[in-house]
C-alpha positions in Angstrom: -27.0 12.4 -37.6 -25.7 9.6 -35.2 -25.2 9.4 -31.6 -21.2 9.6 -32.2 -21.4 12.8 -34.2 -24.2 14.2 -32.3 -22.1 13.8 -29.0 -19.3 15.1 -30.9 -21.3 18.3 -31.5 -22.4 19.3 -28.0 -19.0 18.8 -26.8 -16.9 20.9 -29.5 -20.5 23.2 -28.2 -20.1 23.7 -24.6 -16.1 23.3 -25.1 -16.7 26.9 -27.0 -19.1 28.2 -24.5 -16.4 27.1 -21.3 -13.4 28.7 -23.7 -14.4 31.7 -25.0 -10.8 33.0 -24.6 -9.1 30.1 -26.6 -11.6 30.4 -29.4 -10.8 34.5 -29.6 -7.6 33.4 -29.8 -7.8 31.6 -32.8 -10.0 34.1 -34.5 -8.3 37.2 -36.2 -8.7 40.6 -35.0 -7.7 44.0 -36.6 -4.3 45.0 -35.1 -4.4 48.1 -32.5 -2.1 50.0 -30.6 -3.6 50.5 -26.6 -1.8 54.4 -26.4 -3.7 55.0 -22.8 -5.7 53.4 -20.5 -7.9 55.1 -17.5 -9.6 52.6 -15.4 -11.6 50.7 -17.3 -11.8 52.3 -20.4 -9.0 52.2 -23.5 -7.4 54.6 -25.7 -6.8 52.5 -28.9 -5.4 53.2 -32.6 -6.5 51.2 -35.3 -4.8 51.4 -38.9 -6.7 50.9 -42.0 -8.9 48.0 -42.6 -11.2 46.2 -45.1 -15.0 45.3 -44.0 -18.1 43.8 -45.5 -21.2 45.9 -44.4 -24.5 46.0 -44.7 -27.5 48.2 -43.4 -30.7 47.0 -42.2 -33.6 48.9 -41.2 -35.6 47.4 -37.6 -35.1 47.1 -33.8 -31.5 46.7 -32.4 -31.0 43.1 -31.9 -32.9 42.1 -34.8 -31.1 44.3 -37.2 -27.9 42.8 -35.8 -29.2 39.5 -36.7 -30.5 40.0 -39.9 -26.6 42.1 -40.9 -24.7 39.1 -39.9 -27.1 36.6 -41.6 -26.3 38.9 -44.8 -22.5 39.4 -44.6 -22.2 35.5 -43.1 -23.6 34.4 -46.3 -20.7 36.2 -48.2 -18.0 34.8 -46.4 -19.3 31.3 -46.1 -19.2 31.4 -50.3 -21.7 33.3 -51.7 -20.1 35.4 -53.5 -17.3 35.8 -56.8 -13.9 34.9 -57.0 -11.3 37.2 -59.2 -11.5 35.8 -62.7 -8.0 34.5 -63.2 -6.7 33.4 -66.6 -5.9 29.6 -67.3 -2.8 28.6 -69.3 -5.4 25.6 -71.2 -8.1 27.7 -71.6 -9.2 31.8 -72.3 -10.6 32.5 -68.8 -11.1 30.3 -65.9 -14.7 30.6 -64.4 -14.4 32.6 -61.1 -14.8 30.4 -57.8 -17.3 31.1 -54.7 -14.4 31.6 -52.1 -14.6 31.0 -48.3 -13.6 34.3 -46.0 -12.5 33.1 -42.7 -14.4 34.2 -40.0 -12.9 37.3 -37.5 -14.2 39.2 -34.7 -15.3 41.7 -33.5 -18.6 42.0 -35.6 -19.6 45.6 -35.5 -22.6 47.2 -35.4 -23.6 51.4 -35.3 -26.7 53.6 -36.3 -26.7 54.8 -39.8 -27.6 58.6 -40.4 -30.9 57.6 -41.7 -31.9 55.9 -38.4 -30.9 51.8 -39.8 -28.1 50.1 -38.9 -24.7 49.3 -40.2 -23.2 45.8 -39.1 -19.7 44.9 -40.7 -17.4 42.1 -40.2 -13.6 43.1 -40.8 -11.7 41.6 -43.3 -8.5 39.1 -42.9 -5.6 41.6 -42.9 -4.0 39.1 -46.0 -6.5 40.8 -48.2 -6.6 44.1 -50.5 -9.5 45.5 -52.1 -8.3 44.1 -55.1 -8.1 40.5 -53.9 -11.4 40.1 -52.1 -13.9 38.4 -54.2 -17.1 40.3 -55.4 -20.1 39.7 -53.2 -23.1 38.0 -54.4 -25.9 40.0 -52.4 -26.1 43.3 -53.5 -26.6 44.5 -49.9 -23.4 43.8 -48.9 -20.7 45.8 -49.7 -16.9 46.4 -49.1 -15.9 49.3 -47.8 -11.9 50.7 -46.8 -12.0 52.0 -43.1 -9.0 54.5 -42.0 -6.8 54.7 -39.6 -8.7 55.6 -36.4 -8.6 56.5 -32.8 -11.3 55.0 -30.7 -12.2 55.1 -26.5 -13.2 51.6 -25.6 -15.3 50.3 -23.1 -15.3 46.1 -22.6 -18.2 45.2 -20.5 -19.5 41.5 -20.5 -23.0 39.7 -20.5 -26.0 39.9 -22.6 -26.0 42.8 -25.0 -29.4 44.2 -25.4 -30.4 47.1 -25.8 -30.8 48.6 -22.4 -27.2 47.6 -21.6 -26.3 48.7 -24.4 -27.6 52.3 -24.1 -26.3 52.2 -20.6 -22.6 51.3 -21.3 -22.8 53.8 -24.2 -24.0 56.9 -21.6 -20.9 55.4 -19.5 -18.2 55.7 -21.9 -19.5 59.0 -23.2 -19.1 60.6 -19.8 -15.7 58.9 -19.2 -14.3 60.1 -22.8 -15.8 63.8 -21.9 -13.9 63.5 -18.2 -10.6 62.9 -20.0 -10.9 65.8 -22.5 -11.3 63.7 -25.7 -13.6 64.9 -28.5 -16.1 62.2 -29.7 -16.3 62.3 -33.3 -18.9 60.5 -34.6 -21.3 58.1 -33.5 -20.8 54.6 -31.1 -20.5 51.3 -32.7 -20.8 48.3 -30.7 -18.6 45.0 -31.1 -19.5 41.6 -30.5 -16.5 38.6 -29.8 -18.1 36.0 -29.1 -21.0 33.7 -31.3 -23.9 33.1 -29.4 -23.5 30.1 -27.2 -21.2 31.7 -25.2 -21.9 32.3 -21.7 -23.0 35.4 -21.2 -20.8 36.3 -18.0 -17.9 35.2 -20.6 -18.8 37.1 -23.2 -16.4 39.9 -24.4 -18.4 42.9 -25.7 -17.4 46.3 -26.5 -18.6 50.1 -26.8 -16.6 52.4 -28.8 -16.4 55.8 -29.9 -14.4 57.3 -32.7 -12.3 60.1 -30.6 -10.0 62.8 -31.0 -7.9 65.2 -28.1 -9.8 68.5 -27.6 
């Protein structure tokens, strides 16, 4: 690499880290619909989407890690295009296709104590129209329409603050008389050179009115 390209790199670098905002902007997100908010915490509808998911057995963090290695490699081309058919020929060969990248990436427990980590799907496609992935770990799966309470809380997310801005938005979502209906999932923004006080990270829970 030369001095030129490699000065090229830590700029476009710490230009992300200093802009995390700019860089969300330019990175699709499922659509939702804020219906209430109460202090810090969000009532938020989301309609049906599209996700490529994975589950991996291990600690928190490194589970995360190891799901987005997984679905990253499907969107970056490792995977099958639709077969389409050629007028010259029988049937074209299907083409590795690059998925752009969105955010959040998502991660929850799984019933059998692993972990589920998904990244969402550019609304342009349908089942039908996303190619076939090459891993057979990673799958994709139709989410429905869904009503979620939302906590956004920045910094590092391990574990502990994790668990901790979980316990917080349970209590919250119990204090305003909605029913939490299955388990948290966690969503992550921003990649990891971000700042961490810049950092946009989320705790959710699927909810419905008591």
């Amino acid at each position: 690499m030369t001095v030129l390209k490699l000065v090229g790199l830590i700029v476009g670098v710490i230009s992300s880290a200093l802009t995390p905002g700019l860089a969300r902007a330019a990175t699709e997100q499922p659509a939702y619909t804020v219906l209430q908010r109460v202090g810090s915490v969000e009532l938020r509808r989301y309609g049906p989407r599209l996700a490529a998911e994975t589950t991996v057995r291990g600690d928190e963090v490194s589970a995360r890690n190891k799901g987005f290695q997984a679905i990253a490699g499907y969107i970056f081309g490792g995977n099958k295009g639709k077969t389409s058919i050629a007028m010259t020929a029988p049937v074209a060969q299907a083409k590795a296709e690059k998925i752009a990248m969105t955010a959040p990436v998502a991660q929850a427990p799984s019933a059998d104590g692993a972990w589920r980590v998904q990244f969402f799907m550019p609304a342009k496609y349908t089942r039908a129209t996303l190619p076939t992935p090459n891993n057979p770990e990673v799958r994709i799966v139709e989410l429905p329409s869904e009503q979620f309470a939302v906590l956004r809380f920045s910094g590092l997310a391990g574990r502990t603050s994790v668990a901790a801005r979980t316990k917080e938005l349970s209590d919250k979502a119990a204090a305003m008389g909605w029913k939490v209906t299955g388990p948290p999932v966690v969503w992550f923004y921003d990649p990891p050179w971000t700042l961490p006080p810049m950092r946009r990270n989320e705790v959710a829970f699927p909810v419905a009115a008591k």
